[in-house]
N, C-alpha and C positions, 0 to 999 in steps of 0.2 A: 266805426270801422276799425278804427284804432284796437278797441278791445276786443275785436271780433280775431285780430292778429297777432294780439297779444296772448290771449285764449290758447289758440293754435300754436304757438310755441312754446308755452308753457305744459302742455300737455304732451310736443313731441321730446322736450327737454327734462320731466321732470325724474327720468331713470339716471339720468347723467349729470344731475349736480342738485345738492340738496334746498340750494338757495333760492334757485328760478321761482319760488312763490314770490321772495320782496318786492321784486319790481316790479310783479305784477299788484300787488296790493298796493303802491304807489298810488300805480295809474287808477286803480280802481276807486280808491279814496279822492284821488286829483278830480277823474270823470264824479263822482258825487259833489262833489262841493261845487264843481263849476255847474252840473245842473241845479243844485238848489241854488247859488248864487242868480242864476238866468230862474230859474221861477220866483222871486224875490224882486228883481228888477225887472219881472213882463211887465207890470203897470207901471205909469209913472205920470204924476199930476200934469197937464199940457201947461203950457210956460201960459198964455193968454188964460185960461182958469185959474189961476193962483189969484186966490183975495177975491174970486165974484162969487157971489152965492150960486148954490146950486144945491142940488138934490142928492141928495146918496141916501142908500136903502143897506141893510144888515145886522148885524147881530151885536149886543155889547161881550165885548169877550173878556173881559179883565171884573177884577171887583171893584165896583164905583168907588172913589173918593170924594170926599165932601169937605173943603177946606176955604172958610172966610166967604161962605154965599156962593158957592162953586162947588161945583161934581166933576171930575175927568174921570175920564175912561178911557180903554181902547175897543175899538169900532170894527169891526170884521164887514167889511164891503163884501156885497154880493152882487150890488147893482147902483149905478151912478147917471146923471142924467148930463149931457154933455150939446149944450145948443139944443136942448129939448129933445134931444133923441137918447134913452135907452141905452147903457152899455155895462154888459156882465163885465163883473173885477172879481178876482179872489185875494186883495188886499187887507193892509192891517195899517188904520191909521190911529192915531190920538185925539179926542175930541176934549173941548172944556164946555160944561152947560153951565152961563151963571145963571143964578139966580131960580132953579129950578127947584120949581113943589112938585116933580112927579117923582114916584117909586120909580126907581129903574135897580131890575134884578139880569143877575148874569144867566145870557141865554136870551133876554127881552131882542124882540125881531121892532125895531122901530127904522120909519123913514125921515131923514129930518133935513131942513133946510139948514145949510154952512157954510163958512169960508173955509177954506185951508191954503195951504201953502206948505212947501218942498219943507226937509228938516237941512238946519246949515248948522256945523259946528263951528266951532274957533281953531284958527290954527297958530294960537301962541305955544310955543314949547314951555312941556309939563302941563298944560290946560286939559282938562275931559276931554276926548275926544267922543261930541256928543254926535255926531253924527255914523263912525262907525258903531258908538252902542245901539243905537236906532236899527244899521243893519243888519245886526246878529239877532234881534230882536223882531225882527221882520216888520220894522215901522215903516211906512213910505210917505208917510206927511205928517204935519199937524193942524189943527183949527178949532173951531169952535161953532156952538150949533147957535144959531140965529133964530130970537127972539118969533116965532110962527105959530098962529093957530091950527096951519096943517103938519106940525110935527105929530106923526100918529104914530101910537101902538098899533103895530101887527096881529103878535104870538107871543108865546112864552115858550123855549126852547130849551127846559132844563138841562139834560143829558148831551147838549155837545161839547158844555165846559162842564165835566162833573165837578173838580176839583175845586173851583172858582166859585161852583157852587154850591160846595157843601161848604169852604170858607166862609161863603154870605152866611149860608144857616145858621154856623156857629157865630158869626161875628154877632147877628141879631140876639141870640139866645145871650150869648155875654153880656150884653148892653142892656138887656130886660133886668139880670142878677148882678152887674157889677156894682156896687155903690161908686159913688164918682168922688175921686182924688188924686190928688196932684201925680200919682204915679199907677193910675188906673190904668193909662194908655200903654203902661210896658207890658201889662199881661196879654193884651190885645197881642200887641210884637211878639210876643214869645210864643203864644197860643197857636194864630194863623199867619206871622210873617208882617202883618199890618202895622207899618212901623208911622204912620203919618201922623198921630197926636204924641209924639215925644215932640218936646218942645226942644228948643236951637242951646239954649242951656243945662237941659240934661244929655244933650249930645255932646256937648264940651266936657262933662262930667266924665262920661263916655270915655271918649278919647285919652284924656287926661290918664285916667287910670288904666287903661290900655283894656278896654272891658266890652269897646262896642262891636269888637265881633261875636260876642253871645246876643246877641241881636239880629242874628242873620245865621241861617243854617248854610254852611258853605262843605267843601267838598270835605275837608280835611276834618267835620266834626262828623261826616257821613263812614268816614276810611273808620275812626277811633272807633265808633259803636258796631257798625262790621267787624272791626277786629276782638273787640270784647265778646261782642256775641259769640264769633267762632272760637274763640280759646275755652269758654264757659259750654257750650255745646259738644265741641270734643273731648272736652275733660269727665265730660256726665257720661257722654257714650262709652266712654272707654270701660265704664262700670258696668255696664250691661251686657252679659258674654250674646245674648239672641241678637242684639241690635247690629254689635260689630260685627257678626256672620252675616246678617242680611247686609250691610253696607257701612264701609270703611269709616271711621270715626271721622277722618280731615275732609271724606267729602260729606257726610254729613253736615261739619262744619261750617265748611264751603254754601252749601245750600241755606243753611240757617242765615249766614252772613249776607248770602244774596238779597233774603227775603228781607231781611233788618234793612239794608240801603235801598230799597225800593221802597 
């Protein structure tokens, strides 16, 4: 309603002052974030479910890790079983499988028996605040899948997480041709992001030398190579008299730089 009135004065205001957009795009960003934050907290683990097994059905949505006889993932709920009854979720939990001999690929529709329980962070000042990462993240629990002969494969559902899985495909095809050595695991990290076989001692290395953000594509190596792309784009344009008639060198530019950061 709110925007239904804000709307409506913003359109009878906007001859008479040039600014009546801002506070409309306030509201309109406020109204977004408060409904994804309300779709994010529709589900939420019942206090008496926390730690009993139960049933949950869905997708794996992250690329598996396999670390010390242990797989984690994250778990895409589509259906959960609650006192034996049946209940659609469109959630995002965290699961750990030890001890697991099955393939699991991203996109795989498995039902499986688990505990979980709520995600808690710590609230020592300066500590991770691991629970607000969880909700930017859209996690709502975590747990573990329990030892069952009726953990079953469903399907295979390549194309909901394309990205996740074309990472798998690459990460397999690497590990067929990588030889294995002590800094095997950084190509992995640099190639698809898979940073879980650097060891706790070449992360100190890391650090030390101020080096461990080449390890992680963050926004500010996304801004650099946009910005090279387009200085190198518009400089080529500007030699081609046909090109800059059909369209202006900076947006040229512009576009190239887009397509580089996506």
């Amino acid at each position: 309603g709110m925007l239904i009135v804000f709307f409506s004065m913003g359109i009878f205001l906007h001859k008479r002052t040039r600014f009546v957009f801002l506070p409309f795009a306030f509201l309109l960003g406020f109204a977004f974030s408060a409904w994804y934050a309300g779709v994010l907290l529709s589900w939420n683990l019942p206090n008496r479910m926390e730690g009993k097994p139960l049933w949950v059905r869905g997708n794996i949505a992250s690329l598996p890790v396999t670390n010390e006889r242990q797989t984690s993932f994250l778990f895409s709920l589509t259906e959960w079983h609650d006192d034996h009854v049946g209940l659609k979720s469109k959630s995002l939990i965290r699961l750990t499988w030890r001890n697991n001999e099955q393939p699991l690929r991203v996109g795989d529709e498995w039902q499986f028996r688990v505990r979980i329980k709520h995600i808690h962070g710590t609230e020592s000042p300066g500590a991770f605040d691991y629970e607000a990462w969880a909700l930017q993240k859209g996690l709502r629990a975590n747990g573990y899948v329990i030892s069952s002969l009726d953990n079953t494969f469903i399907s295979h559902h390549p194309f909901r997480y394309p990205i996740d899985t074309l990472r798998q495909l690459l990460q397999e095809k690497i590990k067929k041709h990588l030889p294995y050595s002590h800094t095997a695991p950084w190509l992995m990290a640099l190639v698809i992001g898979e940073r879980n076989g650097i060891q706790p001692d070449d992360w100190q290395v890391l650090r030390n030398t101020g080096t461990n953000h080449l390890m992680a594509i963050a926004g500010l190596h996304i801004g650099l190579m946009a910005g090279v792309v387009h200085g190198i784009v518009m400089s080529l344009w500007r030699q081609i008299p046909f090109l800059v008639l059909s369209l202006p060198a900076m947006q040229a530019g512009a576009y190239a730089a887009l397509l580089t950061a996506m």
